[in-house]
Jmol script that loads the backbone (N, CA, C; Angstrom):
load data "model"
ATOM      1  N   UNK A   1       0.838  -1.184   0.000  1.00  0.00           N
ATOM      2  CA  UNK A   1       0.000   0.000   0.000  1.00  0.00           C
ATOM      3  C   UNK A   1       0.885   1.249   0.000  1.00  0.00           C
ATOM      4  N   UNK A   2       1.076   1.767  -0.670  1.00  0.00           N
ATOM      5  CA  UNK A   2       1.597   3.607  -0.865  1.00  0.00           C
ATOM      6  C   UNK A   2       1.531   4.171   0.320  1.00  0.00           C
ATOM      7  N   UNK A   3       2.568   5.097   0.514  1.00  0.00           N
ATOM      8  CA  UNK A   3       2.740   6.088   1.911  1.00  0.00           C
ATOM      9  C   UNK A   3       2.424   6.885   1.218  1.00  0.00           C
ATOM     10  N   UNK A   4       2.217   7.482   0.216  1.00  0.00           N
ATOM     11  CA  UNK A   4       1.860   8.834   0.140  1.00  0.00           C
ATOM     12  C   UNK A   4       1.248   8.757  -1.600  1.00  0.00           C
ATOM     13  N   UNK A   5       1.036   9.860  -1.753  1.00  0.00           N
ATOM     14  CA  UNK A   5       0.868  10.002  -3.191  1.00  0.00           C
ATOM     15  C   UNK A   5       1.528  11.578  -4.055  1.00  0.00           C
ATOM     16  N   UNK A   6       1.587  11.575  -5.498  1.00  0.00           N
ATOM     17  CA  UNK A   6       2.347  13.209  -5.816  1.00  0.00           C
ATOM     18  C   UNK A   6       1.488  13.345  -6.267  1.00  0.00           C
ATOM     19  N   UNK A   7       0.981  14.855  -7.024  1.00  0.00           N
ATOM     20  CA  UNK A   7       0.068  15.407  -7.409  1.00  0.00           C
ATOM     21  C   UNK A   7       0.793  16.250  -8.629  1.00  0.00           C
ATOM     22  N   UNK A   8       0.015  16.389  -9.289  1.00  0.00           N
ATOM     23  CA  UNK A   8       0.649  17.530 -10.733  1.00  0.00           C
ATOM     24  C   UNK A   8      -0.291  18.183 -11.141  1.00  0.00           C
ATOM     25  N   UNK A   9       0.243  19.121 -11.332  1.00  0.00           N
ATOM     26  CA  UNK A   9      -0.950  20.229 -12.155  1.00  0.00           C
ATOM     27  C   UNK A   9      -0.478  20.208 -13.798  1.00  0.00           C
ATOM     28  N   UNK A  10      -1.251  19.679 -14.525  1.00  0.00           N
ATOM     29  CA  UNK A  10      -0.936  19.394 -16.293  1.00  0.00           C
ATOM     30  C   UNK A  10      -2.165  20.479 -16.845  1.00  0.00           C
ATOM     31  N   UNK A  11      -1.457  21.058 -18.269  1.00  0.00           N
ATOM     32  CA  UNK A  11      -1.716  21.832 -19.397  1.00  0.00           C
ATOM     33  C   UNK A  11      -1.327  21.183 -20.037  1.00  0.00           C
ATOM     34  N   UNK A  12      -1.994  22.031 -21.530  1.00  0.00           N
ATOM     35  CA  UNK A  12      -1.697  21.399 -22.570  1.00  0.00           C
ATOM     36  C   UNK A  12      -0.554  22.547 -23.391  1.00  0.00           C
ATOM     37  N   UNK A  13       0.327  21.901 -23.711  1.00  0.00           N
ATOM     38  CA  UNK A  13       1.580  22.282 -24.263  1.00  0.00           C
ATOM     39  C   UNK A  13       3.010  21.898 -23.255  1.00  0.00           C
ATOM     40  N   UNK A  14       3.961  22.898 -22.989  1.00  0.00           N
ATOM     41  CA  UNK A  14       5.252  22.197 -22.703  1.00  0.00           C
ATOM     42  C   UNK A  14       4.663  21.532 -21.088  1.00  0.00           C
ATOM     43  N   UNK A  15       4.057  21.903 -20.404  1.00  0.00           N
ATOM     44  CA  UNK A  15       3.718  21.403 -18.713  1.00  0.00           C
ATOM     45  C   UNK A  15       3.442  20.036 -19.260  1.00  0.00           C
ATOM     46  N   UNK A  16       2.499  19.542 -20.283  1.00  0.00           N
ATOM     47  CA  UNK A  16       2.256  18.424 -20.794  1.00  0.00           C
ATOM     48  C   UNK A  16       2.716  17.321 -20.827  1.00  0.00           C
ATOM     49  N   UNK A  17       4.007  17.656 -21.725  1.00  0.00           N
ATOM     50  CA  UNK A  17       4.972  17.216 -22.200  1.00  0.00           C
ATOM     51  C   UNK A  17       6.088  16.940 -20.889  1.00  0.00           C
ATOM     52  N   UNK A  18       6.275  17.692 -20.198  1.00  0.00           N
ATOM     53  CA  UNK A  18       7.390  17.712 -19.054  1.00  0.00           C
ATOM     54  C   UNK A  18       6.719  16.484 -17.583  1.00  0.00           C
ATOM     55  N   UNK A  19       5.050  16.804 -17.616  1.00  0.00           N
ATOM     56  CA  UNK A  19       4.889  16.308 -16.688  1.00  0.00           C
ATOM     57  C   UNK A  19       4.861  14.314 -16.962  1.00  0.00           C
ATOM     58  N   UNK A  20       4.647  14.138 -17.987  1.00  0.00           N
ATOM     59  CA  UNK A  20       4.642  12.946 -18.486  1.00  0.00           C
ATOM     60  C   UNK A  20       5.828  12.278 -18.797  1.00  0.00           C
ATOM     61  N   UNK A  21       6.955  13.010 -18.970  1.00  0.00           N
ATOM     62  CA  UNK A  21       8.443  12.721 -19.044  1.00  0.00           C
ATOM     63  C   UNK A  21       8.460  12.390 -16.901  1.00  0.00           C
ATOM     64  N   UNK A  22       7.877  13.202 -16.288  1.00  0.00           N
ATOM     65  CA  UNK A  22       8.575  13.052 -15.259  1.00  0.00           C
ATOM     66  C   UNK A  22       7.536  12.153 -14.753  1.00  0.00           C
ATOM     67  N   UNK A  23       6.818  11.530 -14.898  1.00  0.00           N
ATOM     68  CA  UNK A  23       5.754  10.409 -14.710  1.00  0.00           C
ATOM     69  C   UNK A  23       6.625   8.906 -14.802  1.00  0.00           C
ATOM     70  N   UNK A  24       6.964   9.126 -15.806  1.00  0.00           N
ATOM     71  CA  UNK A  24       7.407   8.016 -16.858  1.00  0.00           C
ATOM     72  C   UNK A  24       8.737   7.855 -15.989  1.00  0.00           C
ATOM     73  N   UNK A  25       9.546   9.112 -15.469  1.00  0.00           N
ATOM     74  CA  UNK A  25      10.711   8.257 -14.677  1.00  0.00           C
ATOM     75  C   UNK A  25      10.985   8.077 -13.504  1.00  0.00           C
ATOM     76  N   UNK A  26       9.484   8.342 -12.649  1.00  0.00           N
ATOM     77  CA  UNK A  26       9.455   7.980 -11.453  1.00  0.00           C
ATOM     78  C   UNK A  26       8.546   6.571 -11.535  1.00  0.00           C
ATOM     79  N   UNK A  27       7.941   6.428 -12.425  1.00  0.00           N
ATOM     80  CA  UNK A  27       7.266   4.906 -12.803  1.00  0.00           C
ATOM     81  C   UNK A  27       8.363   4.033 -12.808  1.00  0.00           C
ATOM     82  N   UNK A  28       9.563   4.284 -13.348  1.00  0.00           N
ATOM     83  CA  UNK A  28      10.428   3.421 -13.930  1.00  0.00           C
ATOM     84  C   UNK A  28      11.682   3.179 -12.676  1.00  0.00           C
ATOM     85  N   UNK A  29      12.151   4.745 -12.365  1.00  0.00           N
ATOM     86  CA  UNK A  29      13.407   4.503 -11.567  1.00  0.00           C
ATOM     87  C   UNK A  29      12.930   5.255 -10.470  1.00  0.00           C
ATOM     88  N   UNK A  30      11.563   5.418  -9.860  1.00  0.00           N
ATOM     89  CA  UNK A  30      11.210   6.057  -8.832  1.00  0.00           C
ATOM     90  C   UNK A  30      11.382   5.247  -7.312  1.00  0.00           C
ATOM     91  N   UNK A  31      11.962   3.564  -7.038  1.00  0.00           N
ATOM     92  CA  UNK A  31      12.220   2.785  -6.417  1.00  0.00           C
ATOM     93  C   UNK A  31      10.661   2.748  -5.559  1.00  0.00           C
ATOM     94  N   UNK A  32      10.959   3.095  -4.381  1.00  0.00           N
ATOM     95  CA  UNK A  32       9.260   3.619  -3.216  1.00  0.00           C
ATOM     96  C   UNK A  32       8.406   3.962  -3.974  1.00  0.00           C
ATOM     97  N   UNK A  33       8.950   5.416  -4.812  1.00  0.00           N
ATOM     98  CA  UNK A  33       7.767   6.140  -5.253  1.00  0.00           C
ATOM     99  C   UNK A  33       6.574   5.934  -6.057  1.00  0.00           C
ATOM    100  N   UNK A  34       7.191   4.430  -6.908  1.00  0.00           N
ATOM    101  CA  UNK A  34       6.994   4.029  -7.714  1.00  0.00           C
ATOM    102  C   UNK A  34       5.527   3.880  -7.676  1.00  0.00           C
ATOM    103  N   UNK A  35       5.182   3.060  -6.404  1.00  0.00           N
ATOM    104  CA  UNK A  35       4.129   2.380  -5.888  1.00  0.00           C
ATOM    105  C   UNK A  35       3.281   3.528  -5.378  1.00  0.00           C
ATOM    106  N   UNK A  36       3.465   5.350  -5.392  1.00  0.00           N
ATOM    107  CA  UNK A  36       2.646   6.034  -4.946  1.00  0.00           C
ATOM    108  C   UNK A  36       1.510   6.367  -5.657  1.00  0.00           C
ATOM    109  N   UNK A  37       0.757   6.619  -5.060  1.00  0.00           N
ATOM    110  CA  UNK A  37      -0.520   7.367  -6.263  1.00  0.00           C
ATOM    111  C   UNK A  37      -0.364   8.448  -6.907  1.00  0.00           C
ATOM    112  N   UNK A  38      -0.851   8.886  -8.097  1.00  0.00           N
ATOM    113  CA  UNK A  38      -0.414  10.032  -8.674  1.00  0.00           C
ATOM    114  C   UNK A  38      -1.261  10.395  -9.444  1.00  0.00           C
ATOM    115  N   UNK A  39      -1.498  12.191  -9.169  1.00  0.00           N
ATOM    116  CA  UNK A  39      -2.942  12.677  -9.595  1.00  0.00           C
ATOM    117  C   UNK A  39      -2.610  14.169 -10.203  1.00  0.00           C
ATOM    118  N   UNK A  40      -3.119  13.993 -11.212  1.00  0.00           N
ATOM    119  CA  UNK A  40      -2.749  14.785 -12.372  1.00  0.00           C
ATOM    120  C   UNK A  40      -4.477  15.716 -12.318  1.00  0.00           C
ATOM    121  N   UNK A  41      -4.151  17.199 -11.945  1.00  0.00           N
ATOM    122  CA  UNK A  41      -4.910  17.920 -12.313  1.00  0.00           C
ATOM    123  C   UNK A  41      -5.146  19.349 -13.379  1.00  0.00           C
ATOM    124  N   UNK A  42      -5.858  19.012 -14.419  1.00  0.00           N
ATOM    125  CA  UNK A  42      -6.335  20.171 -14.985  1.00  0.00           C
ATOM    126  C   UNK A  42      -7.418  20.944 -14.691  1.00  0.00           C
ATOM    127  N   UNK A  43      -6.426  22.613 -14.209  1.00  0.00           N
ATOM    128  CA  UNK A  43      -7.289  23.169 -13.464  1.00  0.00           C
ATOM    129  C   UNK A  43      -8.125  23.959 -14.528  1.00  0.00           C
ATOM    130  N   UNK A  44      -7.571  24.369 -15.634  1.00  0.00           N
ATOM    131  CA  UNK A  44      -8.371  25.652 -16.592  1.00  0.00           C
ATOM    132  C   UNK A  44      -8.848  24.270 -18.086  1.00  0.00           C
ATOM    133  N   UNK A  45     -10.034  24.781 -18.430  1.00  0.00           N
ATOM    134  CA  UNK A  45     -10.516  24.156 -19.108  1.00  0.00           C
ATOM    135  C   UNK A  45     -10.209  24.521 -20.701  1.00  0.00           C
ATOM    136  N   UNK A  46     -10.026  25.555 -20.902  1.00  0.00           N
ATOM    137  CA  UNK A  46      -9.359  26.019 -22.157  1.00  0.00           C
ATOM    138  C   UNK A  46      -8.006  25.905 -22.467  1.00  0.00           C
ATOM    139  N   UNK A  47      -7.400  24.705 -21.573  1.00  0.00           N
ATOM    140  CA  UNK A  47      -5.892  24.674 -21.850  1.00  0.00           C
ATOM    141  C   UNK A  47      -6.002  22.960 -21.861  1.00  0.00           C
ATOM    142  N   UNK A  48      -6.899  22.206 -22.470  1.00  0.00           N
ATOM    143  CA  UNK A  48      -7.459  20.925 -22.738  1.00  0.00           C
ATOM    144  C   UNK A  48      -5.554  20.216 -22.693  1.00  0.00           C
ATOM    145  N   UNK A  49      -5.891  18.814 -22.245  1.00  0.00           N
ATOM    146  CA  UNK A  49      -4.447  17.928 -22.957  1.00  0.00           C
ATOM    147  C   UNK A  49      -4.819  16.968 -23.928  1.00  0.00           C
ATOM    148  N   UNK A  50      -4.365  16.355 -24.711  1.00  0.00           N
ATOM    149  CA  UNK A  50      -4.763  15.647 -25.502  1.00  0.00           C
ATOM    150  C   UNK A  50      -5.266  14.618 -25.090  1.00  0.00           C
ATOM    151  N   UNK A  51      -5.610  13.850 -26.376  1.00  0.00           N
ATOM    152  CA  UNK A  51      -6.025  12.563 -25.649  1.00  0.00           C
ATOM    153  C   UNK A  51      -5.295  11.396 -26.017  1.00  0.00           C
ATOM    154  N   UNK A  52      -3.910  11.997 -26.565  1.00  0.00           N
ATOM    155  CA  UNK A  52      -3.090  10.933 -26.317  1.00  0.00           C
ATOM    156  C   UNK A  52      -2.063  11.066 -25.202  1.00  0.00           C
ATOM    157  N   UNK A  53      -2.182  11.902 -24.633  1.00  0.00           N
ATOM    158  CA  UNK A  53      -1.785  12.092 -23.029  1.00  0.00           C
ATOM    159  C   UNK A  53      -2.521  11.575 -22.178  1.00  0.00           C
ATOM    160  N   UNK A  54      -3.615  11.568 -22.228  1.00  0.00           N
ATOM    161  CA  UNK A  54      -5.135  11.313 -21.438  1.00  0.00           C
ATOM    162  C   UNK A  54      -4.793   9.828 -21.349  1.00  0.00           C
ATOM    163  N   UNK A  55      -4.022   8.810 -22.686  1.00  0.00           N
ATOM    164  CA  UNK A  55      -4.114   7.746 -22.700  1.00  0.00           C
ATOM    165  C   UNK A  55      -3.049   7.473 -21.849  1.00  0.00           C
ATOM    166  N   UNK A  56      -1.833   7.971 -22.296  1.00  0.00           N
ATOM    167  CA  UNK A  56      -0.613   7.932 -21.294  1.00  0.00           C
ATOM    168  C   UNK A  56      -0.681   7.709 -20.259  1.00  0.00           C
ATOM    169  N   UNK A  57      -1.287   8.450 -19.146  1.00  0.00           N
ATOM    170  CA  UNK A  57      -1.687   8.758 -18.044  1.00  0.00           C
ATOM    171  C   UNK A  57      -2.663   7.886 -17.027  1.00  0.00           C
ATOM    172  N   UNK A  58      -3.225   6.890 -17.847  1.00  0.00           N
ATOM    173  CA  UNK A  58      -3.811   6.011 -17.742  1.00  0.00           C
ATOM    174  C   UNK A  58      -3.008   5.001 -17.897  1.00  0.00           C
ATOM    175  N   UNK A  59      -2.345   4.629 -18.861  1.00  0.00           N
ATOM    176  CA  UNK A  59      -1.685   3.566 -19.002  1.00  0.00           C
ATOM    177  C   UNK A  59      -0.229   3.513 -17.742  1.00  0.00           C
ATOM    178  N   UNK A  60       0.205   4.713 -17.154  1.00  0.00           N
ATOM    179  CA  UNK A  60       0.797   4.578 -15.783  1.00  0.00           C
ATOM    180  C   UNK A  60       0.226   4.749 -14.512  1.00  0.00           C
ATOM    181  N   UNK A  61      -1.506   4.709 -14.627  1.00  0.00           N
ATOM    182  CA  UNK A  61      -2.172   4.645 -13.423  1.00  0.00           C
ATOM    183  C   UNK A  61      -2.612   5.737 -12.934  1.00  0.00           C
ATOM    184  N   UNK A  62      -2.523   6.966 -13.475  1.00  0.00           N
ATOM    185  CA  UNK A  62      -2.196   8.222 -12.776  1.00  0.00           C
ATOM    186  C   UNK A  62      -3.889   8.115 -13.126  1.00  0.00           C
ATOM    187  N   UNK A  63      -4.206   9.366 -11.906  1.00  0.00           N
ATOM    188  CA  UNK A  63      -6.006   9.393 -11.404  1.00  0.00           C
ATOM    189  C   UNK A  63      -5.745  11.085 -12.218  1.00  0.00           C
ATOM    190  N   UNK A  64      -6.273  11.156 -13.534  1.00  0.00           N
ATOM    191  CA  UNK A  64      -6.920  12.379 -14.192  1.00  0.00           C
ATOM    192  C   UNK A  64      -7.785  13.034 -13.583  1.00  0.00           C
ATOM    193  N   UNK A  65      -7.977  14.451 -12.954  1.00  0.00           N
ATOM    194  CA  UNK A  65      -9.251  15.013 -12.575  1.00  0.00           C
ATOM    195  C   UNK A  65      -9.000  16.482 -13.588  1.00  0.00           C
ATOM    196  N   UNK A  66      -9.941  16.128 -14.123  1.00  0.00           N
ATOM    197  CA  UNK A  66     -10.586  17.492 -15.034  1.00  0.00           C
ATOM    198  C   UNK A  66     -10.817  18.706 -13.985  1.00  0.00           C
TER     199      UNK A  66
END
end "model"
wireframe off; spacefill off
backbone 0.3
color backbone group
């Protein structure tokens, strides 16, 4: 069970791009962290992410809140 969980605030453009790079290497070489929960929020609605991020993000577990 996870001690904790990280949280991110994602846009669409470079935050996007950066936050999913840094997803991807705490999934991989995050050791503990690995196993934390991780929740990705988009706060402004006119700054949409794709939905091949949307898939990403899913496919490493991360909890999307619109």
């Amino acid at each position: 069970m996870p001690n904790g969980c990280i949280i991110y605030c994602i846009e669409k453009g470079r935050l996007e791009q950066l936050t999913l790079l840094s997803i991807a290497s705490i999934r991989k070489f995050g050791g503990g962290l690995n196993q934390f929960d991780i929740y990705c929020v988009q706060p402004r609605k006119e700054f949409p992410i794709s939905s091949k991020t949307k898939k990403s993000l899913s496919e490493f577990g991360v909890i999307f809140i619109e």
